[in-house]
C-alpha positions in Angstrom: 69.3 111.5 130.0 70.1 108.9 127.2 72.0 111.7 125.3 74.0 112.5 128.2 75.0 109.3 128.6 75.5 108.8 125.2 77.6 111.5 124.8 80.0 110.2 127.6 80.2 107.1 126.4 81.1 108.6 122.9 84.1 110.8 124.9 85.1 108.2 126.9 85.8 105.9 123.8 87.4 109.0 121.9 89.6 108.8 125.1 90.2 105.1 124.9 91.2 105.1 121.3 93.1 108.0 121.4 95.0 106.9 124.0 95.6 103.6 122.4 96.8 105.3 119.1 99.4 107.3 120.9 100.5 104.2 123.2 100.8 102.4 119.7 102.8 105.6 118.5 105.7 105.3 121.0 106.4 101.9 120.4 109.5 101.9 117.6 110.5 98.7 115.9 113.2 97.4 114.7 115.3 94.2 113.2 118.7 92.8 112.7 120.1 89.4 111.1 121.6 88.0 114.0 123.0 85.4 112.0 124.8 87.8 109.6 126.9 89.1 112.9 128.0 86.3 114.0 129.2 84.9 110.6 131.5 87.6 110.8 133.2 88.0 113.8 136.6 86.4 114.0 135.8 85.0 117.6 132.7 82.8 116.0 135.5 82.0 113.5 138.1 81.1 116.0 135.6 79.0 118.4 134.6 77.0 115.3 138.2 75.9 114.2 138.7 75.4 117.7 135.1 72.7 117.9 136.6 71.5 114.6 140.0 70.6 116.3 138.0 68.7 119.2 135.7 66.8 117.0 138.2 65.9 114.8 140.3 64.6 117.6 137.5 62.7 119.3 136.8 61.4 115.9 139.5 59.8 115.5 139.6 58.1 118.9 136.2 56.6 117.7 137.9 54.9 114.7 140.7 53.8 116.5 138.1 51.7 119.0 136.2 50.9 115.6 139.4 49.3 113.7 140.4 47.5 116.8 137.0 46.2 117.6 136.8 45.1 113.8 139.9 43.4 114.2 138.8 41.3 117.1 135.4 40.5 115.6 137.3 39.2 112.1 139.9 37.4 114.7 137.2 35.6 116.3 135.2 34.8 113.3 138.5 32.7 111.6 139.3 31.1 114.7 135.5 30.0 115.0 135.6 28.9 111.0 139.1 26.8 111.4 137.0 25.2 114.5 140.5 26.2 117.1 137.5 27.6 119.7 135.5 25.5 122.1 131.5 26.6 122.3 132.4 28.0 125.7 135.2 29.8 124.7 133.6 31.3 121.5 130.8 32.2 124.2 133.2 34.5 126.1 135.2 36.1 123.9 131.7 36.9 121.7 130.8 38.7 125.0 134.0 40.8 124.9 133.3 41.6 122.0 129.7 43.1 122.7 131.0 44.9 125.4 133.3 46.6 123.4 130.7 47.8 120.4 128.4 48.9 124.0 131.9 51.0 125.0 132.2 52.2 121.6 128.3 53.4 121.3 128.8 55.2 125.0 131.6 57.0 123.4 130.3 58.0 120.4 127.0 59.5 122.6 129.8 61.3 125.3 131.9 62.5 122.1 128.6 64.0 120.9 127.7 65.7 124.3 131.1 66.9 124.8 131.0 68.6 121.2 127.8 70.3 121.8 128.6 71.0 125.5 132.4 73.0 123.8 130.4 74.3 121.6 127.8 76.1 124.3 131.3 76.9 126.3 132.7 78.6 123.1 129.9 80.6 121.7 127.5 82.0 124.7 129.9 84.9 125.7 130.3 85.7 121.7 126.1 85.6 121.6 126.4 87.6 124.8 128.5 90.0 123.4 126.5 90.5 120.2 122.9 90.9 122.2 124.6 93.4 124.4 125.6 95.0 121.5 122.3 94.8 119.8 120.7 96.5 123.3 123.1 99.2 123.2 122.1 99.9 119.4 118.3 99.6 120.6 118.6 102.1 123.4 120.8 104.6 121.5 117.9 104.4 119.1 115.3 104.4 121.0 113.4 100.9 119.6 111.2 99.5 121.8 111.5 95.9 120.2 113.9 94.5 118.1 113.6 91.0 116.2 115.9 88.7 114.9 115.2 88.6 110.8 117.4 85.4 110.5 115.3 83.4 112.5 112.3 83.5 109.6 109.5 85.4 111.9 110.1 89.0 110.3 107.8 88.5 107.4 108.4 92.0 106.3 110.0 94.5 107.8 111.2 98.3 105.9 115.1 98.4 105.4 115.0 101.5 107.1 114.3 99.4 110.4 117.2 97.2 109.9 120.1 98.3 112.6 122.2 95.2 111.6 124.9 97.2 110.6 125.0 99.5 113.5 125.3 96.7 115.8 128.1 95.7 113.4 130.0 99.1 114.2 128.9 98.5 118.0 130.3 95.4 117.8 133.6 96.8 115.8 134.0 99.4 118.8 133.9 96.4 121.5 
């Protein structure tokens, strides 16, 4: 009786492992610099200059409230030096004054949100585009999984698995 029941538990895990071995077989791997496409599509290109324009406009609204603030604060410092300010008066206008750098940090925080938020508006159909075209690749293919090299968690991976430039064509097709 012990044989017999060694014997089936020796099939049964021939049956567990070979079943495991084939499951393991079917998966197919692959990898692609996602990074790599994007640097060279014309519409990353074209959202970037466009970010650039933004931020470069919004900066310079933010040194425009900087040079006037400055200009208030050195305007209040020489009438407090040549004494033409009462204590009360100094009091006031040194409260304007705070309220303006509190404006000027609120802006700089809402130029910084608007910036990033541009930037999400801008580049999420381009990344949309470039994993649908990575899924088409992967399908075509037949790969189960496929990681992003670029973003350092491939620690090695055989060149023969990269499909970066087939998503490229995929992507030159679109």
């Amino acid at each position: 009786m012990k044989m017999k029941n060694m014997i089936k538990y020796f099939l049964l895990s021939a049956v567990v492992l070979f079943s495991a071995g084939m499951l393991q077989a079917q998966q197919k791997f692959a990898y692609v610099n996602s990074q790599e496409l994007l640097e060279n599509l014309p519409e990353v290109k074209a959202a970037d200059a466009e970010i650039q324009t933004l931020q470069q406009q919004l900066q310079k609204k933010g040194q425009e409230m900087i040079e006037s603030f400055q200009a208030k604060a050195m305007e209040l410092q020489q009438k407090r030096d040549a004494g033409e300010m009462s204590p009360k008066q100094l009091e006031v206008e040194s409260q304007k004054l705070q309220e303006e750098q509190d404006k000027i940090r609120q802006y700089d925080t809402k130029m910084q949100t608007d910036v990033m938020r541009k930037q999400q508006e801008l580049l999420q159909p381009i990344q949309d585009k470039v994993n649908t075209a990575i899924e088409t690749v992967a399908k075509a293919d037949g790969y189960t999984m496929v990681f992003d090299s670029s973003s350092g968690v491939v620690l090695y991976a055989d060149d023969a698995t990269n499909i970066t430039s087939k998503v490229k064509a995929e992507l030159s097709g679109n």
